[in-house]
DSSP file (Angstrom, degrees, kcal/mol; ACC not computed):
  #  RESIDUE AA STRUCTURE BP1 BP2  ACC     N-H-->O    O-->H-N    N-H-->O    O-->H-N    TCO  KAPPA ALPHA  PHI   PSI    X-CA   Y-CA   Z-CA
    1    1 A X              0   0    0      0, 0.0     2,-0.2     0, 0.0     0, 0.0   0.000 360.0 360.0 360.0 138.5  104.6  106.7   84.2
    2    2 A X        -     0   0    0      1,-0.1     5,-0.0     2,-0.0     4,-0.0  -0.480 360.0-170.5 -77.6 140.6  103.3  109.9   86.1
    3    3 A X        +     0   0    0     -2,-0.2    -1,-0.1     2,-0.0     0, 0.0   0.499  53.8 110.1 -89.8 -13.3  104.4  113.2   85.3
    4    4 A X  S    S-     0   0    0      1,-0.1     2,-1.0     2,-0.1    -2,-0.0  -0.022  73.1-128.4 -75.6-175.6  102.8  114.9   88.3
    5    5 A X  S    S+     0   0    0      2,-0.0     2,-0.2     1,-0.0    -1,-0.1  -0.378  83.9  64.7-110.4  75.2  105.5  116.1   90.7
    6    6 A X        -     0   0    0     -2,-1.0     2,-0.4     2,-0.0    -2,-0.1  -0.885  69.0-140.6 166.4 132.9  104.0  114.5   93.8
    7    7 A X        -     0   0    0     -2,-0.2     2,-0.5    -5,-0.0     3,-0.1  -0.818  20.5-121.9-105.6 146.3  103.4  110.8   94.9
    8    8 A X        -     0   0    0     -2,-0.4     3,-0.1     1,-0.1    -2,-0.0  -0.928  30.1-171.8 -80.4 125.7  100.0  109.2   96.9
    9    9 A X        -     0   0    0     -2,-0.5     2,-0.4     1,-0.3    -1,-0.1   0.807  53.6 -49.0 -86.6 -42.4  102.0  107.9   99.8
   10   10 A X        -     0   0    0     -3,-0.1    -1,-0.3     0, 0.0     2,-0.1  -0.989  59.8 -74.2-163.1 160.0   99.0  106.1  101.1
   11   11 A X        -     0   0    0     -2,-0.4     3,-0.1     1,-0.1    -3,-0.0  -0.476  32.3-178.6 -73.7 150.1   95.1  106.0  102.2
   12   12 A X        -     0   0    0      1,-0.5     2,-0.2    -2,-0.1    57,-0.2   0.820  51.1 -46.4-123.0 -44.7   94.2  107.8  105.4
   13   13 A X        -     0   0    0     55,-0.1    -1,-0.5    51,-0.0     2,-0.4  -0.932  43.0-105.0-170.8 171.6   90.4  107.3  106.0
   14   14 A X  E     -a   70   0A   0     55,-1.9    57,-2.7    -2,-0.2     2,-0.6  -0.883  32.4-155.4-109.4 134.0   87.0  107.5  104.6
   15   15 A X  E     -a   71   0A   0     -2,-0.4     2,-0.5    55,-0.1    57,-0.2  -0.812  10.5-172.2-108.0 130.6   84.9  110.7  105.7
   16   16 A X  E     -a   72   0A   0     55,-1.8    57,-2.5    -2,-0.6     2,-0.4  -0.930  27.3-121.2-102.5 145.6   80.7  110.5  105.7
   17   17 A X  E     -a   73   0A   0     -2,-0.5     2,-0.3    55,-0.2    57,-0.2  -0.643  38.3-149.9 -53.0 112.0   78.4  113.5  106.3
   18   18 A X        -     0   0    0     55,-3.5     3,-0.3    -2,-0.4    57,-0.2  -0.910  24.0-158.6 -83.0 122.5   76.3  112.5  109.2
   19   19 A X  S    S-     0   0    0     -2,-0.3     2,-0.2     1,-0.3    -1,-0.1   0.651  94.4  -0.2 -85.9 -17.5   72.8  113.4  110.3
   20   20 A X    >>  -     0   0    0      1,-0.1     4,-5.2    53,-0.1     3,-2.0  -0.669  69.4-148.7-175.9 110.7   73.1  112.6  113.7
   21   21 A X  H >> S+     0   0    0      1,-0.3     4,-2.2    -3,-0.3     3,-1.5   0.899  94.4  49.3 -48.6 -73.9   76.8  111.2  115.1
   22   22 A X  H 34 S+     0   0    0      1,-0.3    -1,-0.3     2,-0.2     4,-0.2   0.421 106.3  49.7 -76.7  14.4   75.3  109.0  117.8
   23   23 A X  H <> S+     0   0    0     -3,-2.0     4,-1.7     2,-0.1    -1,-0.3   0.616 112.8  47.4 -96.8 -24.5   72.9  107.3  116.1
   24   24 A X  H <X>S+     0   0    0     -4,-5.2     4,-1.2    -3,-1.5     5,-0.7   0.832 114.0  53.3 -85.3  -6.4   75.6  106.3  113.3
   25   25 A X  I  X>S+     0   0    0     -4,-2.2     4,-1.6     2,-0.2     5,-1.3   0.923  98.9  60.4 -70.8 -34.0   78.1  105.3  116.4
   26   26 A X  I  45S+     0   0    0     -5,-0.4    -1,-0.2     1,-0.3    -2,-0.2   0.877 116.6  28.4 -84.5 -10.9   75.7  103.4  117.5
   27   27 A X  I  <>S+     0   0    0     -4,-1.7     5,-0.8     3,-0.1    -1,-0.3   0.554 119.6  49.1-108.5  19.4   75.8  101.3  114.1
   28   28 A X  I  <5S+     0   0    0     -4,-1.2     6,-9.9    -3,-0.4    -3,-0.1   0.746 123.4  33.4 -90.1 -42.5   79.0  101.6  113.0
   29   29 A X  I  X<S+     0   0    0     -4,-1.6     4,-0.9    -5,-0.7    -3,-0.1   0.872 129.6  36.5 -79.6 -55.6   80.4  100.6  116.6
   30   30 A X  T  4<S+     0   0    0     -5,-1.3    -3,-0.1     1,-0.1    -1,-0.1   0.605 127.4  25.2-101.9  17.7   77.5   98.2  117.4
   31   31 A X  T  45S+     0   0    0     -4,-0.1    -3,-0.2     3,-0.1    -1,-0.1   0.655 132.0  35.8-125.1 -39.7   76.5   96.4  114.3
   32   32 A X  T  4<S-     0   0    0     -5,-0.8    -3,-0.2     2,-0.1    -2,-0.1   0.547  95.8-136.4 -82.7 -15.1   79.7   96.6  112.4
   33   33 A X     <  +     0   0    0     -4,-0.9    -4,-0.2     1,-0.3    -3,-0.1   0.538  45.5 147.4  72.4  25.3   81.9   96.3  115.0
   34   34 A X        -     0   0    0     -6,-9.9     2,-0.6     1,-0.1    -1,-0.3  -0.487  44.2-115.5 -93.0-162.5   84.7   99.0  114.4
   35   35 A X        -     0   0    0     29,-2.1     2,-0.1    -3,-0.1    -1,-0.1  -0.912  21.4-104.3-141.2 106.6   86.2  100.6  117.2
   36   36 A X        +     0   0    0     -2,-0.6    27,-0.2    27,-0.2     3,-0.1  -0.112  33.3 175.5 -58.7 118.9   86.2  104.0  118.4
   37   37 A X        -     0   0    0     25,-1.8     2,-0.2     1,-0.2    26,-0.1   0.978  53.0 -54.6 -38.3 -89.1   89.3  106.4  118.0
   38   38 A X  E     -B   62   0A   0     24,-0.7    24,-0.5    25,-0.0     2,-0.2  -0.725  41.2-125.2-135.6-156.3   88.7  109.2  119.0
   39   39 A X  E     -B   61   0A   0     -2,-0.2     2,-0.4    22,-0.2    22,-0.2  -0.844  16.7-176.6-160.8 131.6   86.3  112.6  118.7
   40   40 A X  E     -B   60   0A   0     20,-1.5    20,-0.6    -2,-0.2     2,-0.4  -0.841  17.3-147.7-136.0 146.8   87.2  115.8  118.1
   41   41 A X  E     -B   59   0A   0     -2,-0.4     2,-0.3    18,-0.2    18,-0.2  -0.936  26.5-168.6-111.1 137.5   84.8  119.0  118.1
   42   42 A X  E     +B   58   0A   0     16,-2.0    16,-0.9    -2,-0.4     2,-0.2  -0.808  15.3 141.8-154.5 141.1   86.0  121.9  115.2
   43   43 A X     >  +     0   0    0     -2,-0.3     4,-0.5    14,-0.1     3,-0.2  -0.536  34.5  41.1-136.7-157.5   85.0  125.6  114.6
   44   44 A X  T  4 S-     0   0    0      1,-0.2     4,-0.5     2,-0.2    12,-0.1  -0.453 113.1 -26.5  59.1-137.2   85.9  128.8  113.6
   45   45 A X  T >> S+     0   0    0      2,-0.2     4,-3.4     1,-0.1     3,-2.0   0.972 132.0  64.7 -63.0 -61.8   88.4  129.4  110.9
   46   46 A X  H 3> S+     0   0    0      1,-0.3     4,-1.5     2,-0.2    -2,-0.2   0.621 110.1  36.0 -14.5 -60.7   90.0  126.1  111.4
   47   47 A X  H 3< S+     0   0    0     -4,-0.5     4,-0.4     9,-0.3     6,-0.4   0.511 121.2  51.1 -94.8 -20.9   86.7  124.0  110.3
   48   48 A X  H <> S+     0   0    0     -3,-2.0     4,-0.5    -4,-0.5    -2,-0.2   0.890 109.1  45.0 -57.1 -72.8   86.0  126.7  107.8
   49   49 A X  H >< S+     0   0    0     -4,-3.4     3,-4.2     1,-0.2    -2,-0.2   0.977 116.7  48.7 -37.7 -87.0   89.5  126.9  105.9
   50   50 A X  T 3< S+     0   0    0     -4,-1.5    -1,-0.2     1,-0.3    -3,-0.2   0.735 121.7  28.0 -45.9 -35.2   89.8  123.2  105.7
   51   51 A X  T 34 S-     0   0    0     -4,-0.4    -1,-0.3     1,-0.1    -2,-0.2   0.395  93.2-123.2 -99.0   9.2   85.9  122.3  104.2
   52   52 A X  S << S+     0   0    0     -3,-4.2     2,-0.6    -4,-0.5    -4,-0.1   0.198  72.9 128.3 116.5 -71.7   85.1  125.3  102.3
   53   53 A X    >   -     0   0    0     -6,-0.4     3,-2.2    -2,-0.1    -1,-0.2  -0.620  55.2-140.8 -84.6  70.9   81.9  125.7  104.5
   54   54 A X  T 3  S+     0   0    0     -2,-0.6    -1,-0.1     1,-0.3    -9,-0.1   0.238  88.6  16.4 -31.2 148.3   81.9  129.3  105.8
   55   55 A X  T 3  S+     0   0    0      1,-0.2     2,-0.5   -11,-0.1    -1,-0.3   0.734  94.1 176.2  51.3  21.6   80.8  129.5  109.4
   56   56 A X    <   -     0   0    0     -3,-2.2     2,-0.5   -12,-0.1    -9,-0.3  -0.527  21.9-175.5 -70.3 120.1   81.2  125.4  110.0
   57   57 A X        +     0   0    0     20,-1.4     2,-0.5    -2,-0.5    19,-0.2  -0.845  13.1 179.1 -91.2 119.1   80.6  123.7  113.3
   58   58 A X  E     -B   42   0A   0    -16,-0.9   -16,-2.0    -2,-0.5     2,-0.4  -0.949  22.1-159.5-131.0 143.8   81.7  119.5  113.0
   59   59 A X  E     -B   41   0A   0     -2,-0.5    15,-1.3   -18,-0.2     2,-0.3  -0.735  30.4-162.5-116.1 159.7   81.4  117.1  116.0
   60   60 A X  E     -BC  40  73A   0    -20,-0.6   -20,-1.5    -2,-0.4     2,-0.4  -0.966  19.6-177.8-147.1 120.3   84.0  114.3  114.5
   61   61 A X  E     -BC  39  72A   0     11,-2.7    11,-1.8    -2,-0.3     2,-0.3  -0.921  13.1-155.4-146.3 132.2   84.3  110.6  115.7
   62   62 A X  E     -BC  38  71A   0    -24,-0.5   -25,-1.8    -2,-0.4   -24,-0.7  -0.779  10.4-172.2 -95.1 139.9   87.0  108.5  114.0
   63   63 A X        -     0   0    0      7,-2.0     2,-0.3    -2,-0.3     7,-0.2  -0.751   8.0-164.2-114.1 169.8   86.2  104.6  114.1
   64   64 A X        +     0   0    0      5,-0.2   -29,-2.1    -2,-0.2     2,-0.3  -0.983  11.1 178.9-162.6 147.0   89.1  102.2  112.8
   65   65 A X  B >   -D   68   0B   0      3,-4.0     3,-1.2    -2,-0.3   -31,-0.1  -0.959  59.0 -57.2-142.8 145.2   88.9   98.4  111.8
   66   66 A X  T 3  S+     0   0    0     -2,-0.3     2,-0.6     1,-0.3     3,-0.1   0.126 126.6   0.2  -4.3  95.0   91.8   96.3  110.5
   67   67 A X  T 3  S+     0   0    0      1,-0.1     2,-0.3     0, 0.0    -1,-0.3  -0.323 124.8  53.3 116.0 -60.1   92.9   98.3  107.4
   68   68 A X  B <   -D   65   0B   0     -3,-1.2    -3,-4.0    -2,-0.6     2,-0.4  -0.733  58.8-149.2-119.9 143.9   90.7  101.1  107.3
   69   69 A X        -     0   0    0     -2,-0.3   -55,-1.9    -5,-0.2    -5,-0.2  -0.998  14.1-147.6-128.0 147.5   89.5  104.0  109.5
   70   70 A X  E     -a   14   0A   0     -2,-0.4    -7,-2.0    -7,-0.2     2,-0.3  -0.601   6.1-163.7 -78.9 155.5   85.7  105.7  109.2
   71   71 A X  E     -aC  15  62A   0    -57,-2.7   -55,-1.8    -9,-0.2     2,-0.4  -0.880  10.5-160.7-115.5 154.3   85.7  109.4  110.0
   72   72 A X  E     -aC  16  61A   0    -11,-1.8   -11,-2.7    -2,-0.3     2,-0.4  -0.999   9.4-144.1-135.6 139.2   81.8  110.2  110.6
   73   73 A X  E     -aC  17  60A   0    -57,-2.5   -55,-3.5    -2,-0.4     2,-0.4  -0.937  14.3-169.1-120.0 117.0   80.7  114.2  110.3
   74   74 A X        -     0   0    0    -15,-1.3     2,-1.1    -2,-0.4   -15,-0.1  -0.663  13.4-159.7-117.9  53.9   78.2  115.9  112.3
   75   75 A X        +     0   0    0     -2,-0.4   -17,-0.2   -57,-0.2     6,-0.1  -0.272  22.0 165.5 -14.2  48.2   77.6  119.2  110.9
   76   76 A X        +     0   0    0     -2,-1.1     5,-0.2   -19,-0.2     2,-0.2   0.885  52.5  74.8 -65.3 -77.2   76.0  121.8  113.1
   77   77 A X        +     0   0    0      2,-0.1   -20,-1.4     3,-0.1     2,-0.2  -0.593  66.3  54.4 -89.7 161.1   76.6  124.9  111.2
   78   78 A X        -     0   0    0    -22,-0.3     3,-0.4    -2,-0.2   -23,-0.1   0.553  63.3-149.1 -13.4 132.3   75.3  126.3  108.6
   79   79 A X  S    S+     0   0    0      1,-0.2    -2,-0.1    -2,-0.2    -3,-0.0   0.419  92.0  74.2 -65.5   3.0   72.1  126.3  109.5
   80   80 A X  S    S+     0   0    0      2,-0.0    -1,-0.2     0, 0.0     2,-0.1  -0.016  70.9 156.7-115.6  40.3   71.4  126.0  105.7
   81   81 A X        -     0   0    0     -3,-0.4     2,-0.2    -5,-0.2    -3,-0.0  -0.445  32.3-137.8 -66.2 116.2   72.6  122.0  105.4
   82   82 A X        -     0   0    0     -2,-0.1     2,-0.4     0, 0.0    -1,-0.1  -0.660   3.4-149.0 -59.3 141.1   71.4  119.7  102.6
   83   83 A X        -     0   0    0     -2,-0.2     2,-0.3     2,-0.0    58,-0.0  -0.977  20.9-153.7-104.7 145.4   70.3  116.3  103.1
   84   84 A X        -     0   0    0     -2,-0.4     0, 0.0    58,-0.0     0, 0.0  -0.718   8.1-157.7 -95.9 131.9   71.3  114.3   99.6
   85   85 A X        -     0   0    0     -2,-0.3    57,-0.1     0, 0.0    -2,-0.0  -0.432  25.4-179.1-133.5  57.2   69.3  111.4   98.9
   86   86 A X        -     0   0    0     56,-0.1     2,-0.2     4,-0.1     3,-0.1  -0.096  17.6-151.9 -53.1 160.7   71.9  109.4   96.3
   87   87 A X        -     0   0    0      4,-0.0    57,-0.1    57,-0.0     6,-0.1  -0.183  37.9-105.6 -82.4 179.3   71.3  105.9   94.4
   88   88 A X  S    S+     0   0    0     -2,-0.2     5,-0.1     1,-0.1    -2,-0.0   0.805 121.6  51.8 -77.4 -63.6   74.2  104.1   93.7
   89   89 A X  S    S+     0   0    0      3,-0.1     2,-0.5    -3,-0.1    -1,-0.1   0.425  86.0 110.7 -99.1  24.1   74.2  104.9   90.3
   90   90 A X  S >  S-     0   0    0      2,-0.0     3,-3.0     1,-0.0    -4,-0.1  -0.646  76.4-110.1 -92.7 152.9   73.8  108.7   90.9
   91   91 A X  T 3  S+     0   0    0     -2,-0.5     3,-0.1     1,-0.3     2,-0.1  -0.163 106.2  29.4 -85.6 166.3   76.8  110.7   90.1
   92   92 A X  T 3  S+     0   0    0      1,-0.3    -1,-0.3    -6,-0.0    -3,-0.1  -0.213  88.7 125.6  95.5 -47.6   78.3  112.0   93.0
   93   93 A X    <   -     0   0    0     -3,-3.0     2,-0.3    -5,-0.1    -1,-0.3  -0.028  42.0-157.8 -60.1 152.5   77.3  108.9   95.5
   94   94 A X        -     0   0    0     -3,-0.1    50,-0.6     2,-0.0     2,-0.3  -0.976  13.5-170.8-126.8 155.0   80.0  107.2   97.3
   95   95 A X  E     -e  144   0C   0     -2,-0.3     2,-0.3    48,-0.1    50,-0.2  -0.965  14.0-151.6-154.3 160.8   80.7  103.8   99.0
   96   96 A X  E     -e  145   0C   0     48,-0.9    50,-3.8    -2,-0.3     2,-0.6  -0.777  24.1-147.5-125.3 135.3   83.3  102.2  101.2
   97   97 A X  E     -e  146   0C   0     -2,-0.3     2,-0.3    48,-0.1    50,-0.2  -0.968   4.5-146.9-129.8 167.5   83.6   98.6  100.8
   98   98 A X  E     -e  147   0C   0     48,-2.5     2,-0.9    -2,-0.6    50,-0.7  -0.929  12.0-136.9-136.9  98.3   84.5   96.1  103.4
   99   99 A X  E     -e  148   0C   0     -2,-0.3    50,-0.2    48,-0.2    48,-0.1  -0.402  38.1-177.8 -62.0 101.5   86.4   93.0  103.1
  100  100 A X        -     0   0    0     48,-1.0    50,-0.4    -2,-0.9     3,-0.2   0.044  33.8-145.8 -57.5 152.6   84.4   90.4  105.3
  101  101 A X  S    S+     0   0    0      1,-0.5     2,-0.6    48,-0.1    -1,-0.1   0.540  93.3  24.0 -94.8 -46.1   84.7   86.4  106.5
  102  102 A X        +     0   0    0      1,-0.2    -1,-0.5     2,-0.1     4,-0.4  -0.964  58.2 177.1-124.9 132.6   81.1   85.8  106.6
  103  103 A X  S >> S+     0   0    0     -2,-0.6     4,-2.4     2,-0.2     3,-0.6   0.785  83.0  61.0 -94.8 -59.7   78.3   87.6  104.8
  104  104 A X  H 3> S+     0   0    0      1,-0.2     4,-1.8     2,-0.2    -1,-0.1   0.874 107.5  50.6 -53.7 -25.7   75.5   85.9  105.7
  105  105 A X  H 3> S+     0   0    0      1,-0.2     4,-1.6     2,-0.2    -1,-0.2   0.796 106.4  51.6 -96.4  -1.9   76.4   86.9  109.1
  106  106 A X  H <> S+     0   0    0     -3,-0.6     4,-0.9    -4,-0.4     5,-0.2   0.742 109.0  49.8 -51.3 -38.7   76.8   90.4  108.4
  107  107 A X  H  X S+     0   0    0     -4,-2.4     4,-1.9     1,-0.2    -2,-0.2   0.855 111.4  50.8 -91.4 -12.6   73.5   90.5  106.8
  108  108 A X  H  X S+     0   0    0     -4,-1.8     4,-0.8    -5,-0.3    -1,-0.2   0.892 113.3  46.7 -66.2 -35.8   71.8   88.6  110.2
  109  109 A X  H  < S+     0   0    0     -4,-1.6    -1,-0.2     2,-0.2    -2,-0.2   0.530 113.4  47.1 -87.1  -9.6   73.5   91.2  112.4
  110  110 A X  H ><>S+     0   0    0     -4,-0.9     3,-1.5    -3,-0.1     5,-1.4   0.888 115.9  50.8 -85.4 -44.6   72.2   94.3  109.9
  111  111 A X  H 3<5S+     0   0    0     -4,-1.9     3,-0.4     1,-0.2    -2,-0.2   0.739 108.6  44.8 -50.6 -40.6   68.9   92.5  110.1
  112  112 A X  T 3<5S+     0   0    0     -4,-0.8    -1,-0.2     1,-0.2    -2,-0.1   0.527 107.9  57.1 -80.1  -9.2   68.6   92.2  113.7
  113  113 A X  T < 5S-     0   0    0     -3,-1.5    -2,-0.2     2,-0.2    -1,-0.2   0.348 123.9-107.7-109.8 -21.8   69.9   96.0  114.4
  114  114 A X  T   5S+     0   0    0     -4,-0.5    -3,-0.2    -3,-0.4     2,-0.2   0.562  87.4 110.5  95.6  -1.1   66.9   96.7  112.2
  115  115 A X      < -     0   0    0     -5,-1.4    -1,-0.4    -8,-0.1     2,-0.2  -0.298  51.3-152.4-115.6 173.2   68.7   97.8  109.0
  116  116 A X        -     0   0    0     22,-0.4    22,-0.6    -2,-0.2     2,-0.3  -0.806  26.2 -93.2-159.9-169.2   68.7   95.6  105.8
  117  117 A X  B     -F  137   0C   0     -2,-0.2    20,-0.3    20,-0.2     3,-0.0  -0.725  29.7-127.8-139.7 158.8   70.8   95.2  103.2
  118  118 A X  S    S-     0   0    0     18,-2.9     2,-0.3    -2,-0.3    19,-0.1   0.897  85.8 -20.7 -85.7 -38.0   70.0   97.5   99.5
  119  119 A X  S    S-     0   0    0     17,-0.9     2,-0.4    -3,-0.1    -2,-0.1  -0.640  89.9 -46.5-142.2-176.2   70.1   94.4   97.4
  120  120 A X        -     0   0    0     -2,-0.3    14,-0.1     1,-0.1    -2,-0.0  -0.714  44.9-106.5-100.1 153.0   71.1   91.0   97.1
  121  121 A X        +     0   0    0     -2,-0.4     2,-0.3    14,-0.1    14,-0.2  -0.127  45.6 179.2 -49.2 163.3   74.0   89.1   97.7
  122  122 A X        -     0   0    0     12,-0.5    12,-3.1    10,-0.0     2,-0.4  -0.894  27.2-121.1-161.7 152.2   75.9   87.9   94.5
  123  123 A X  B     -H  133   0D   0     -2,-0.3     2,-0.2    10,-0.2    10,-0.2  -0.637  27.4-125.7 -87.8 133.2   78.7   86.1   93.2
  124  124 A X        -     0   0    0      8,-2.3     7,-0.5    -2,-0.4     3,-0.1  -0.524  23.6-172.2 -77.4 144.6   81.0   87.7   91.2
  125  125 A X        +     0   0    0     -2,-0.2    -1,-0.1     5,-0.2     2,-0.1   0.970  62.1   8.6 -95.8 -58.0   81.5   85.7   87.8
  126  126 A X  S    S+     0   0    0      3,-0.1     3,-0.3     4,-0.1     5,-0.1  -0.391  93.1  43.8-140.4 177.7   84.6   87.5   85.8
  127  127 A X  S >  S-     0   0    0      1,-0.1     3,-1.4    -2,-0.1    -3,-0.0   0.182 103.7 -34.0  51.4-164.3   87.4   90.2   86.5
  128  128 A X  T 3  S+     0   0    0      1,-0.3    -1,-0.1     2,-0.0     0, 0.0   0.610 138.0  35.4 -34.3 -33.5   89.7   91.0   89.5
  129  129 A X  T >  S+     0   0    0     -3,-0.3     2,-1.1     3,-0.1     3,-0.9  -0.464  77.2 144.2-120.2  53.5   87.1   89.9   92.3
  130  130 A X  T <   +     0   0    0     -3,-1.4    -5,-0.2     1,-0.2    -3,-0.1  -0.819  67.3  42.6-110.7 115.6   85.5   86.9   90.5
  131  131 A X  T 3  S+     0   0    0     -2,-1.1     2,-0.3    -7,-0.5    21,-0.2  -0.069  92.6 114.1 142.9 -43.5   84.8   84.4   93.3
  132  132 A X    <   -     0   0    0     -3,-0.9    -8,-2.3    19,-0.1    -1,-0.5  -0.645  58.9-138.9 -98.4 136.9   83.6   87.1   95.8
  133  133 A X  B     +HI 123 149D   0     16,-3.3    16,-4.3    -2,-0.3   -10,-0.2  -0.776  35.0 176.0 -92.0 136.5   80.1   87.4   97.2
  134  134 A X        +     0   0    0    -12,-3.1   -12,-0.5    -2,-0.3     2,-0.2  -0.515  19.5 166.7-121.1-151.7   79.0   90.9   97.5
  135  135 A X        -     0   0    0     12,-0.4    12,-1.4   -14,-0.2     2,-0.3  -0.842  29.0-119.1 166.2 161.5   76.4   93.1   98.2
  136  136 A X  E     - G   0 146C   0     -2,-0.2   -18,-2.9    10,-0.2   -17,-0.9  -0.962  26.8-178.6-113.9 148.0   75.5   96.8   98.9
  137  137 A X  E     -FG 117 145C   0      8,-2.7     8,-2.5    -2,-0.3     2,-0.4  -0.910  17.9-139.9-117.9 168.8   73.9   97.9  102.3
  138  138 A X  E     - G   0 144C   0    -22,-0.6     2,-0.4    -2,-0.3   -22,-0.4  -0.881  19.8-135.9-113.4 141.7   72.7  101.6  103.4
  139  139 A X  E >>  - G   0 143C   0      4,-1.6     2,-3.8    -2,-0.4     3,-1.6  -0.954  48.3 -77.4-109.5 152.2   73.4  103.0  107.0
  140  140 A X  T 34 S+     0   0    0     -2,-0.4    -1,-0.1     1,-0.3  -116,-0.1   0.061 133.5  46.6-112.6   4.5   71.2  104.5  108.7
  141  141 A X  T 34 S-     0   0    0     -2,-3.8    -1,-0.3     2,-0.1  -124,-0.1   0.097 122.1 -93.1-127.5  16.4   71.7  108.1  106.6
  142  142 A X  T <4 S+     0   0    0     -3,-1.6     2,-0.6     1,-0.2    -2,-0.2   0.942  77.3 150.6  76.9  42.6   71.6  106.2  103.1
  143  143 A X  E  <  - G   0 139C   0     -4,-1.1    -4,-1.6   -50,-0.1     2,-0.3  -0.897  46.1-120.2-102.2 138.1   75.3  105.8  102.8
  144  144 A X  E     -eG  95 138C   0    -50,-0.6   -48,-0.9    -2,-0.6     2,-0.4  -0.554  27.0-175.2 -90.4 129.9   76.4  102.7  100.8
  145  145 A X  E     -eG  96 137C   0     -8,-2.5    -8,-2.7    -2,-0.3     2,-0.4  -0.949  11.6-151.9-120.8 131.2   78.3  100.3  102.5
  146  146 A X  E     -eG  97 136C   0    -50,-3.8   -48,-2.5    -2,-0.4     2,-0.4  -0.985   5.6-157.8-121.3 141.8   79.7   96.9  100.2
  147  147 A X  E     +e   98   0C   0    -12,-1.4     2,-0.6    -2,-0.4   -12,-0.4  -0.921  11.9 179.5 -92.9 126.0   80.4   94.0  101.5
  148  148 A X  E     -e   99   0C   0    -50,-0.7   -48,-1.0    -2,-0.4     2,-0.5  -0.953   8.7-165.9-129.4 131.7   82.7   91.2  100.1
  149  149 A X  B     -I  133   0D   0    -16,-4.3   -16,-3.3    -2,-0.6     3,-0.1  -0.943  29.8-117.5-133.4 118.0   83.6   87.8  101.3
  150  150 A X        -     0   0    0     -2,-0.5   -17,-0.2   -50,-0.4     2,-0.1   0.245  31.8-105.6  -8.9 130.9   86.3   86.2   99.9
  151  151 A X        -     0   0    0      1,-0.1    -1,-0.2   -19,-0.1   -19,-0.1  -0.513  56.3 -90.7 -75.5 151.0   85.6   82.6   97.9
  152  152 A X        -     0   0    0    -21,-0.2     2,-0.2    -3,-0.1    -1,-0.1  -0.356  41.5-109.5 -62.3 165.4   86.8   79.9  100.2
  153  153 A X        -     0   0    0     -3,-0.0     2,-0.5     2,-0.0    -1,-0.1  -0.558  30.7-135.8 -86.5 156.7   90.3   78.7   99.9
  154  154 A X              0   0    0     -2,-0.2    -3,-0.0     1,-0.1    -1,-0.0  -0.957 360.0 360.0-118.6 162.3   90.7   75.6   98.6
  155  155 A X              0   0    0     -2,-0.5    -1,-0.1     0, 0.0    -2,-0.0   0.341 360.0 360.0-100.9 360.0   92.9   73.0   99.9
């Protein structure tokens, strides 16, 4: 039982650091299919307070899919921005995963967009998700996306 004095009511979104917003709209929206929210520009204190990041300028566009919304983050200021070039297994990286119907056609439609998938699919053998094919793919600023599709039902 928790002691802390405070509940998670729920998940709200996932946010990535972006090198440039309209090239990751144009795969998030047109190779993955989610569907743009909105977009919100924020500076001054406001964008400052909340990240941290003295002097921050963010361009913002939230996407949303059945379940989940991406937020994707466009940093213009500081001029003094790292770009991070995680693995999977380096500490710090993060990844979103995304329950699927078809995989193979996920990986035809990353393939065809020009993007390609990190690894190969595999089926999981033992624990919670054993049954489910996954895989990891990178988008187009080396953020890890996993994909999992369900085992068929049987009848």
């Amino acid at each position: 039982m928790s002691t802390t004095p405070f509940h998670i009511m729920a998940t709200d979104h996932t946010g990535f650091t972006v090198a440039n917003i309209e090239r990751s709209l144009v795969f998030w929206q047109d190779v993955l299919g989610f569907k743009l929210s909105h977009r919100a520009h924020h500076t001054g204190d406001l964008a400052s307070e909340v990240t941290g990041v003295p002097g921050a300028e963010i361009s913002i566009a939230v996407l949303k899919s059945p379940g989940h919304r991406i937020e994707l983050l466009e940093y213009h200021a500081p001029p003094d921005r790292k770009r991070a070039d995680l693995r999977p297994c380096d500490v710090g990286s993060v990844h979103v995963a995304l329950t699927v119907d078809n995989l193979d056609a996920v990986l035809s439609t990353i393939a065809g967009s020009g993007w390609k998938a990190a690894g190969k699919p595999q089926t999981l053998k033992s624990g919670p998700n054993a049954g489910k094919r996954v895989v990891y793919i990178r988008d187009p600023d080396g953020t890890t996306i996993e994909f999992m599709q369900p085992p068929p039902q049987s009848s």
